[in-house]
C-alpha positions in Angstrom: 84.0 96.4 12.2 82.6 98.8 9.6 80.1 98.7 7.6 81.6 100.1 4.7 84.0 97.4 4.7 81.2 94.9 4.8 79.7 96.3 2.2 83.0 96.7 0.2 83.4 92.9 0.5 80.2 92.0 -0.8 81.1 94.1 -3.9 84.0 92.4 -4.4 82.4 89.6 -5.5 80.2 90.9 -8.0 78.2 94.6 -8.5 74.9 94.9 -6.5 72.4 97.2 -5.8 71.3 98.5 -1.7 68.0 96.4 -2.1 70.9 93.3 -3.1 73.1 94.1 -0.4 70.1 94.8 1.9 68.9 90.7 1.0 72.6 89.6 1.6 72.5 91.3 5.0 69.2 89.6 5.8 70.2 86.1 4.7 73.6 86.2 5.8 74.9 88.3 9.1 72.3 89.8 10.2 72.5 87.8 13.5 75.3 89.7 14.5 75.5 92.5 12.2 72.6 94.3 11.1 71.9 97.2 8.5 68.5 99.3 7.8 68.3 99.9 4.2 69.1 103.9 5.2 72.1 102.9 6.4 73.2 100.9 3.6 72.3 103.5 1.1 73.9 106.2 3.0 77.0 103.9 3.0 77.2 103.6 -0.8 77.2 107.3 -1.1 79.9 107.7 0.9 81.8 105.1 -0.8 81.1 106.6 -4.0 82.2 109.7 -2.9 85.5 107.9 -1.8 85.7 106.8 -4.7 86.0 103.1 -3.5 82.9 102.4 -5.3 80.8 103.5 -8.2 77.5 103.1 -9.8 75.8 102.5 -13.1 72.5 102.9 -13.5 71.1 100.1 -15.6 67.1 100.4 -17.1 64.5 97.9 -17.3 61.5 98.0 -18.4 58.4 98.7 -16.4 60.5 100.0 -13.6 62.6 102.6 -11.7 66.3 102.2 -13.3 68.2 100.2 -11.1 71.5 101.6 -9.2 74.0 98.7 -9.4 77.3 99.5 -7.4 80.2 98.2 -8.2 84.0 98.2 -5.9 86.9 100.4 -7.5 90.4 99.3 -8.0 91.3 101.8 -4.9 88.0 100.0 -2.7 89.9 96.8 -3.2 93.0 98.1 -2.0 91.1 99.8 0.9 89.5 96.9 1.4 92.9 94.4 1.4 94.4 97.2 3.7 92.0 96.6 6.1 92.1 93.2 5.9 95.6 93.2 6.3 95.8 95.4 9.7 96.0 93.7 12.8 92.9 93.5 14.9 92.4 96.7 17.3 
């Protein structure tokens, strides 16, 4: 399993940032699936690259502008696709 299909499922449900999806890794599957935060952020750039994914930086105040990604119309394909494929 990849993680930038992980992450690409998270996003599906709603934009997030790599401390957000870092949290959701943490509370969720990090028993059997682990991510450092490098990894994760590495992983959005390469999805944004892609194009599966892209982000918006939003302010606030009395702190660093947050990077929120979001999944692309062709990262939900991606995503269904692999979904979709049979199990290697």
């Amino acid at each position: 399993m990849s993680l930038e299909y992980a992450i690409l499922g998270f996003l599906n449900y709603r934009p997030l940032s790599g401390y957000d999806l870092k949290k959701i890794f943490d509370t969720s599957v990090r028993h059997f699936w682990p991510a450092d935060q490098s990894q994760i952020y590495r992983t959005l750039n390469r999805l944004t690259e892609r194009g599966w994914a892209e982000m918006e930086k939003v302010e606030q105040e009395n702190r660093p502008d947050r990077k929120e990604y979001s999944i692309t119309d062709v990262g939900r394909q991606e995503l269904q696709e692999w979904l979709s494929a049979p199990l290697p």
